[in-house]
C-alpha positions in Angstrom: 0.0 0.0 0.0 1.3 3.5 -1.0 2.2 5.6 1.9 1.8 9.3 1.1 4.0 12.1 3.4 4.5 16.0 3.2 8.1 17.9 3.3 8.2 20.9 5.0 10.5 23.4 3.2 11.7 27.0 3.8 11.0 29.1 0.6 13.9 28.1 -0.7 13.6 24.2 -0.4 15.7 23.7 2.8 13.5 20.9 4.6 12.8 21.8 7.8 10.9 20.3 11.2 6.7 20.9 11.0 5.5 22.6 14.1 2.9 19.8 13.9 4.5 16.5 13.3 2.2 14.7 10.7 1.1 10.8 10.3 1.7 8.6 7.4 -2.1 8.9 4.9 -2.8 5.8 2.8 -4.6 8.2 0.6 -3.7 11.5 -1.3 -7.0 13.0 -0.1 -6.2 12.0 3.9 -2.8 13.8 3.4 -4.1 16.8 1.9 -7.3 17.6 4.1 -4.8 17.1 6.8 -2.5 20.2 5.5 -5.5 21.9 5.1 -6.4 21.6 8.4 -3.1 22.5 10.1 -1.5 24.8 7.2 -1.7 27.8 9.4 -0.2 26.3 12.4 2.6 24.7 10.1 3.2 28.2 8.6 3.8 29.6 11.9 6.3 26.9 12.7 8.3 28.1 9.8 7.3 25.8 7.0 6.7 28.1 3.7 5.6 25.4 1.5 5.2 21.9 1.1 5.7 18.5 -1.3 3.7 15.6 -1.6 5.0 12.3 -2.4 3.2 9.3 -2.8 6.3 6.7 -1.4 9.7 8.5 -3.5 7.6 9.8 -6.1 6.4 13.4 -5.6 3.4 14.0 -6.6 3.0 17.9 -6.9 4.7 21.1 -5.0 6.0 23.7 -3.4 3.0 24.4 -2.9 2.8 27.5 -0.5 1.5 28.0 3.2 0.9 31.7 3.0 -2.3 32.6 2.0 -1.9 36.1 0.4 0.7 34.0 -1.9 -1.5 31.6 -2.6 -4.5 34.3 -3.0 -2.4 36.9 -5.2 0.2 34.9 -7.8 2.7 37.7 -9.4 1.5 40.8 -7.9 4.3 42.7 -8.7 4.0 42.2 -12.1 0.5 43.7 -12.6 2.3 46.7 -11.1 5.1 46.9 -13.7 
């Protein structure tokens, strides 16, 4: 059975330790309303984005913990 796990990472990709230490989700949709549950306490902790891998393989990120990032991609270029 795949095992699927987040990496915490600074913005720029040094892993670091999640304020709130996670489980391993046998599905992609376990792991991810888990981060959406705790993404504000893991953003506080330091963690600026995070990876999903199902086993080695990752599966999609950085994906960012800050929500005016996530709300407002490229602002400064609508400015330019």
């Amino acid at each position: 059975m795949a095992a699927w796990t987040w990496r915490f990472e600074k913005a720029d990709g040094t892993e670091v330790r999640p304020a709130v230490q996670p489980e391993e989700f046998t599905t992609q949709g376990d792991a991810e309303s888990w981060v959406g549950e705790y993404w504000k306490e893991l953003a506080d902790g330091g963690a600026d984005q995070v990876r999903l891998f199902e086993d080695a393989s990752e599966i999609y990120g950085p994906m960012s913990l800050h929500a005016e990032a996530a709300a407002e991609p490229e602002s400064e270029e609508s400015q330019a």
